[in-house]
N, C-alpha and C positions, 0 to 999 in steps of 0.2 A: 839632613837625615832626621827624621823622626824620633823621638823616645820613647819606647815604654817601659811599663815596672811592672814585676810581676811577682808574685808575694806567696810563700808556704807559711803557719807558725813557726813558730818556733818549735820545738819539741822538748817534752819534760824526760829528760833520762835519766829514769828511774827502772830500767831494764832495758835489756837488746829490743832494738825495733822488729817491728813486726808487719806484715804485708799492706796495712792498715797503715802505716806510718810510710811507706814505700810509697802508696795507689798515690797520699796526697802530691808526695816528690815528682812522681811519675807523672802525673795532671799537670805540673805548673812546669815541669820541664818540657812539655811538648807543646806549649804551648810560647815559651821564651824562642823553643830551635823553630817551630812557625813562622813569630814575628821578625825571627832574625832574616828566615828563607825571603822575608816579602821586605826586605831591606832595613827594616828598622833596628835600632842604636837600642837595646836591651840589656835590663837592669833585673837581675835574677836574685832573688833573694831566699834564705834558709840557715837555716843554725839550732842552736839551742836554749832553754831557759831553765838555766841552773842553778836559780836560787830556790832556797823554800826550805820547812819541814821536813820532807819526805824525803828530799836530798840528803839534809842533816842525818836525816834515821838512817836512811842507805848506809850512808857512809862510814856510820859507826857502826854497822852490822858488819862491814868488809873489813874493819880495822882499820880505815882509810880517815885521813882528814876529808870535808868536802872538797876539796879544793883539788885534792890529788883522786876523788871519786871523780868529778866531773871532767877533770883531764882526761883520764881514760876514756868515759864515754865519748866525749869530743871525739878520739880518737879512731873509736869503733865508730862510729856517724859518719865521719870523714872520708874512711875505707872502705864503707858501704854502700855511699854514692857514687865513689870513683867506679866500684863493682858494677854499678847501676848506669853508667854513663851520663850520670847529673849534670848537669852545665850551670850550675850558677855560679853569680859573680862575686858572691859574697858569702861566707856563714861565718854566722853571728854565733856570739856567746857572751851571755849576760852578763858572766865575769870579766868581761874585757874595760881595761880601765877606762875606752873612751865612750863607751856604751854607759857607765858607770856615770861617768862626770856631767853627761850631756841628760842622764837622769835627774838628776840633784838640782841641773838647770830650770827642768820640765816641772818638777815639784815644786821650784821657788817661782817659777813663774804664777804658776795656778795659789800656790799661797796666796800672793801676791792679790789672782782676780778676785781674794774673798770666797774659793774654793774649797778648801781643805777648814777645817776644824776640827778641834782635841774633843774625843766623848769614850764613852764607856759601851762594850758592846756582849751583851748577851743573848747565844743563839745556840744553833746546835751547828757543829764546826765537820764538814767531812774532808781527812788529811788526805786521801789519796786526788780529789778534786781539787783540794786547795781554798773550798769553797765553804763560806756561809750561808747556812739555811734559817726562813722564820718557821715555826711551829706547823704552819698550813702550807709551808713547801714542800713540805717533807711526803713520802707517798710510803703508809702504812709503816711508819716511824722510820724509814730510813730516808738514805741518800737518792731524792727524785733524777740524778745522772746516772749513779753507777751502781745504785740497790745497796750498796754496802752501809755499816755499822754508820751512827753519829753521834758526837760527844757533845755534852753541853758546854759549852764554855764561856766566859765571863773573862773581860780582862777591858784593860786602857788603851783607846786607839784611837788613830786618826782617822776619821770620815774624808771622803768627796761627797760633796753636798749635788747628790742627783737626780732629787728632787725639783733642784734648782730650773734645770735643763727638761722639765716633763713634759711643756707646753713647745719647746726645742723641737724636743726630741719624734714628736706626732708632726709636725708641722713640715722638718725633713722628710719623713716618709712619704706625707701629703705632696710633694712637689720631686719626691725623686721615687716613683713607683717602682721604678726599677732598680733600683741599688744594691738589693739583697732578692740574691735567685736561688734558687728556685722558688717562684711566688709564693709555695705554700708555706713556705719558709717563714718570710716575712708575716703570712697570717697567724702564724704561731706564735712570735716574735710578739706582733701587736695586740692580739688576743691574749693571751697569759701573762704577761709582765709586762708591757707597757700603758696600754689601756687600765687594768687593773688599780693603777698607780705604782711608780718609781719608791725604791728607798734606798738613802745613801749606803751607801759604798764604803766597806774595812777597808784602808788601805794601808796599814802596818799590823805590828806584832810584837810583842813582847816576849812570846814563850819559848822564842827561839834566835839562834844568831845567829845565822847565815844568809846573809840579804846584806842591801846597800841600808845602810844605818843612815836614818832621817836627823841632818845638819843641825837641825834647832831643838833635837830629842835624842840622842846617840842609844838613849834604851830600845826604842823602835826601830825595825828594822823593816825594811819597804816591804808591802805584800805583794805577791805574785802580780795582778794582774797592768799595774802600774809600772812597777817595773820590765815584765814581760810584752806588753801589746805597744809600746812604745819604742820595739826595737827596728820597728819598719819605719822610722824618722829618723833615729839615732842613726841606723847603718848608713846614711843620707850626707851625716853631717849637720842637722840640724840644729841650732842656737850653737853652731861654733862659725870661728874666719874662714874655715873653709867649707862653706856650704853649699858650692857649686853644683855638687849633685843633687840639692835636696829641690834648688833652683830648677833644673833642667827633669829631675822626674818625677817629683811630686804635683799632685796625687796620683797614688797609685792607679794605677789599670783595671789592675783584677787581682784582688789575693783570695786563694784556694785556701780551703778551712772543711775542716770535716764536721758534719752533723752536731759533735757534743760540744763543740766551744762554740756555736751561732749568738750564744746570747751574750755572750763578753765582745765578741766582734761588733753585733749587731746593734749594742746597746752602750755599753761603756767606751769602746772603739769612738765612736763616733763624735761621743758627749768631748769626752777628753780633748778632741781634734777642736769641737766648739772651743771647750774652755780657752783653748792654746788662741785660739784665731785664727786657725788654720784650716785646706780644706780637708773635705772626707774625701776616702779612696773613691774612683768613679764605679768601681764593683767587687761588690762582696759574691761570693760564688761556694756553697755549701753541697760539699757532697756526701752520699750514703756513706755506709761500712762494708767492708768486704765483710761478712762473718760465717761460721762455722755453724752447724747442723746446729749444734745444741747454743746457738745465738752469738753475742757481740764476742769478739777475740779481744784478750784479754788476757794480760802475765799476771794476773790474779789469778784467775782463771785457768792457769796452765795452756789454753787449749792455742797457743801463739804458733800460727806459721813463719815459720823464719826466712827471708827472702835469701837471707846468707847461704843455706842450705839447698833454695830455688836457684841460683846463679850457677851455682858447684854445679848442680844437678841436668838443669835445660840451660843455662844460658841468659846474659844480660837480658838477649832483645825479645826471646820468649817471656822470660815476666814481664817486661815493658809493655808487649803485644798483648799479651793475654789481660792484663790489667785495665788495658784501656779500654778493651773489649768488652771486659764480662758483662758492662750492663748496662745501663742508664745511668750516668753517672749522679744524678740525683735520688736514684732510690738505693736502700741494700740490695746485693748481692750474695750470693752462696758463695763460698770457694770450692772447686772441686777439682781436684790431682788429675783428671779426664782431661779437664778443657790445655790445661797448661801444657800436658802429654802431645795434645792435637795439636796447639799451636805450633809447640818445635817442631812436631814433624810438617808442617805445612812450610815455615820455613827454610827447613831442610831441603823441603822440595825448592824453594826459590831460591835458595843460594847456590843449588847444582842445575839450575835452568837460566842463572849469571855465570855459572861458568863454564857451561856446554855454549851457551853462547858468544862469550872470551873465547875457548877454542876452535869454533866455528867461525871466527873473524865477523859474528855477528852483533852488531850494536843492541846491548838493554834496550828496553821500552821505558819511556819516560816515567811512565806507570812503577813501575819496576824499582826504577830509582828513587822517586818521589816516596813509596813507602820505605824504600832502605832505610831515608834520612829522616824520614818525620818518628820514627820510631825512636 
């Protein structure tokens, strides 16, 4: 039997998910019950990434330690794909001690290649991204992802040197054209930040304590993206004795990734896998945003539809149907309460034409069935 792997992020829960958080589950789950349908031995992965800032702030806004914030979410995440009919075989959570240790591994290794180095780093810092900006990324003094506020900030950190990897990193794409889809993807990708030239990489923190704490600096505490894009090897088994999975399904297949994280997938993903000596996934796969009239959904925003309140309302296989539908899964989409409306009822119509045909001792139509289960 065959293997495949098939990959969602992880997700940062710092509020209830949102239909935008659902479409990506929804994508890589139909495509694991697929490969399962055409016999193959499937490796479904999703969880969470629950270290960071924003965590920290969270959770001292609820009164909560992080640790008992992130439980919770877990918990809500967990209940919401059961809701959803998810089929993976795995969720991850970055607080889990073996995800933890097999991190610490992955860090001493890359020490080790002459990778990482201590430096000082001054920029403007956006907390809800996680992410640092130089001066000329920023778009009309803010955050070029999510428009929002940015702080300047100044502190002591560990670099990945990704620079290192620039000549790598063009050279890859030159010989694997297709590895990041949708095309225009990758022109964006190589066009604005790679071409342009690479620069290394934050990959700790000082100003906060909620993270795996770096072995040879206990002040520092790992940065998100190190810790978090590495959880699709960890959940594998990777640099431990039992690494038979990482053996039988690595590289991955396909990991599903939405629009605003392509450049941590498509650039740092990759390099890191170099560093290791490892391979890259065989496809990266970036899709739109569902979003709302007045643009991107968003619990800043307020303007979040709740898939919670979708399932109550039509039904698991209505939002599953209507999701996969609404568009081109490479471009945005609207959401609109019409379409999901029409779904259920189209359904409603096929599950009372399975069972006028059940009591007509008439046999479904292959058709029939084939969409039941691919759904």
């Amino acid at each position: 039997m065959k293997n495949f792997y098939v990959t969602t992020p992880i997700y940062y829960p710092s509020g209830k998910f949102h239909i935008g958080t659902a479409y990506t589950t929804i994508l890589a789950d139909v495509i694991a019950r697929y490969k399962r349908m055409e016999g193959y031995n499937v490796k479904f992965t999703t969880g969470l990434d629950e270290h960071g800032l924003k965590i920290e702030t969270k959770a001292i806004e609820a009164g909560k330690t992080p640790q008992e914030y992130v439980d919770e979410m877990a918990k809500n995440a967990i209940n919401l794909w059961e809701k959803l009919n998810i089929s993976q075989h795995d969720f991850i959570r970055t607080t889990n001690q073996k995800h933890e240790e097999i991190v610490l591994k992955i860090y001493e290794k890359m020490c080790n290649n002459g990778d990482i180095y201590k430096g000082h780093y001054s920029g403007w810092y956006c907390v809800p991204c996680e992410t640092y900006f130089t001066e000329t990324q920023l778009v009309d003094g803010k955050c070029p992802d999510c428009g929002r506020e940015v702080n300047l900030t100044e502190e002591e950190c560990y670099f990945f040197n990704i620079k290192k990897y620039q000549s790598k990193i063009e050279e890859f794409y030159e010989k694997n054209p297709n590895f990041l889809e949708p095309v225009f993807r990758k022109e964006e990708i190589m066009n604005n930040f790679i071409k342009p030239g690479l620069e290394d990489l934050c990959i700790s923190r000082t100003t906060f304590s909620w993270g795996i704490k770096l072995p040879n600096d206990p002040k520092h505490v790992m940065y998100v993206w190190l810790d978090a894009l590495t959880n699709y090897i960890t959940s594998l088994g990777y640099l431990t004795e039992n690494d038979s999975e990482f053996k039988s399904f690595w590289p991955a297949d396909i990991q599903i990734i939405g629009k605003d994280i392509v450049r941590f997938h498509a650039i740092y993903w990759p390099i890191f896998l170099m560093s290791l000596g490892i391979d890259t996934p065989k496809k990266l796969y970036s899709h739109g945003f569902i979003v709302m009239k007045d643009g991107k959904m968003s619990k800043s925003k307020g303007n979040v539809v709740s898939p919670d309140d979708l399932v109550r309302d039509y039904g698991c296989d209505s939002l599953r149907m209507y999701e996969l539908f609404v568009g081109p899964p490479e471009l945005d989409a609207e959401w609109d309460d019409r379409g999901i409306d029409g779904v259920n009822r189209f359904l409603k119509r096929l599950w009372n034409m399975l069972m006028e045909s059940k009591e007509k001792d008439i046999q479904p139509t292959k058709e029939m069935i084939k969409l039941r289960h691919r759904m």
